[in-house]
C-alpha positions in Angstrom: -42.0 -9.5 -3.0 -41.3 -7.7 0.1 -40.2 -4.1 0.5 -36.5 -3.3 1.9 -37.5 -0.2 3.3 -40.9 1.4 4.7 -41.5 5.1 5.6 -42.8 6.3 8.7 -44.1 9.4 10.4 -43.2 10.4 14.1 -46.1 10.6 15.9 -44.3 12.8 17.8 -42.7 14.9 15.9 -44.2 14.6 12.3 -40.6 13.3 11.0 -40.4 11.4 8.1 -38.6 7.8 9.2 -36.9 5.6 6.2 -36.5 2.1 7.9 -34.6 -0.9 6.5 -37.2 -3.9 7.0 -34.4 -6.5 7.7 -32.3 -4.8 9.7 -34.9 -2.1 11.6 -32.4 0.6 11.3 -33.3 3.8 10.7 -31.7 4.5 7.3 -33.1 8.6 7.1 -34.6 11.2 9.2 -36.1 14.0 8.1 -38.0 17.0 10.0 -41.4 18.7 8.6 -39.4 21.8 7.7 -37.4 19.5 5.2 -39.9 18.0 2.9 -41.9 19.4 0.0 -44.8 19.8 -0.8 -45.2 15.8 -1.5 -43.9 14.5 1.7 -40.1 13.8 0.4 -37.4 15.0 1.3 -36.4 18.3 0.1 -33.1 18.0 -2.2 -30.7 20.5 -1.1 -27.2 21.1 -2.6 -25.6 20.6 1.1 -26.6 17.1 1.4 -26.3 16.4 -2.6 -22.8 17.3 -1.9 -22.5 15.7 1.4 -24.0 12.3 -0.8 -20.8 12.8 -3.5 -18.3 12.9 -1.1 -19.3 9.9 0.5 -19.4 7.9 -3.0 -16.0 9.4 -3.8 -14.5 8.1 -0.8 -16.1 4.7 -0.5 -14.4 4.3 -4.2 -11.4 5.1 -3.0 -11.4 3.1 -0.2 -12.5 0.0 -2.2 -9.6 1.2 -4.6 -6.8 0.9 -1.4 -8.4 -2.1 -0.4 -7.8 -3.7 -4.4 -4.5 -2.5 -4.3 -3.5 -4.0 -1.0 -5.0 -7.3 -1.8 -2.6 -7.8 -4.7 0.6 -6.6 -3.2 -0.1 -9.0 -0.2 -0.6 -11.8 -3.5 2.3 -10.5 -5.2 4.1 -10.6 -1.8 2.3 -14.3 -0.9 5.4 -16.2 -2.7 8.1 -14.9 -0.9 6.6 -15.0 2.5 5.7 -18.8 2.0 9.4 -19.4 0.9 10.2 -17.8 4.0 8.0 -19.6 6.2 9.3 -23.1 4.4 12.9 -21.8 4.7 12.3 -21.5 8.5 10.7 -24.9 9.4 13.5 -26.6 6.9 16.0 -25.3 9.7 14.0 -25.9 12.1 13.9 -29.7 11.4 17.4 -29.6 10.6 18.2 -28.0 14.2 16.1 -30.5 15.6 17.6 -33.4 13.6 21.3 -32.4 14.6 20.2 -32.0 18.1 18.8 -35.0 18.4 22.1 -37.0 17.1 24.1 -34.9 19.6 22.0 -36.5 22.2 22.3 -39.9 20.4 26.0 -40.0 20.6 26.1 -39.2 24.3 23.9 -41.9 25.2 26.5 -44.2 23.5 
């Protein structure tokens, strides 16, 4: 099994460098000064909080997203009866049109 993700060091710099494998992004950067003792990154309560607020708001967005699908569904019936309603009249315009045109030819 392959891995996702591989860490690197900066040769330059002596960062620590999480990569995605499959999409060689950089996923997490982290300087010298910010790891422990055993090379990981140091778990402060700026970026544990900075880590929360980013799950709370990717539920909510996934929570306005849910509730916009299914008012555009509940919604979906009424704007097809609209749409049918409108190309009804149009064929009906069309149809009256074209025996206007009939009887002048005559």
């Amino acid at each position: 099994m392959q891995k996702k993700q591989i860490e690197i060091t900066c040769p330059c710099c002596s960062s620590k460098l999480a990569v995605d494998v499959l999409t060689e992004t950089v996923l997490r950067a982290s300087a010298p000064a910010e790891l422990d003792e055993t090379g990981r990154p140091k778990v402060d309560t700026k970026r544990w909080t900075g880590a929360e607020k980013r799950v709370e708001d990717r539920s909510a967005k996934a929570e306005d997203r849910l509730e916009s699908a299914l008012s555009a569904e509940k919604d979906k019936e009424t704007r097809l009866d609209d749409l049918f309603d409108k190309a009804r009249a149009k064929v009906k315009r069309r149809e009256s049109e074209g025996e206007d045109s009939n009887d002048d030819a005559i």
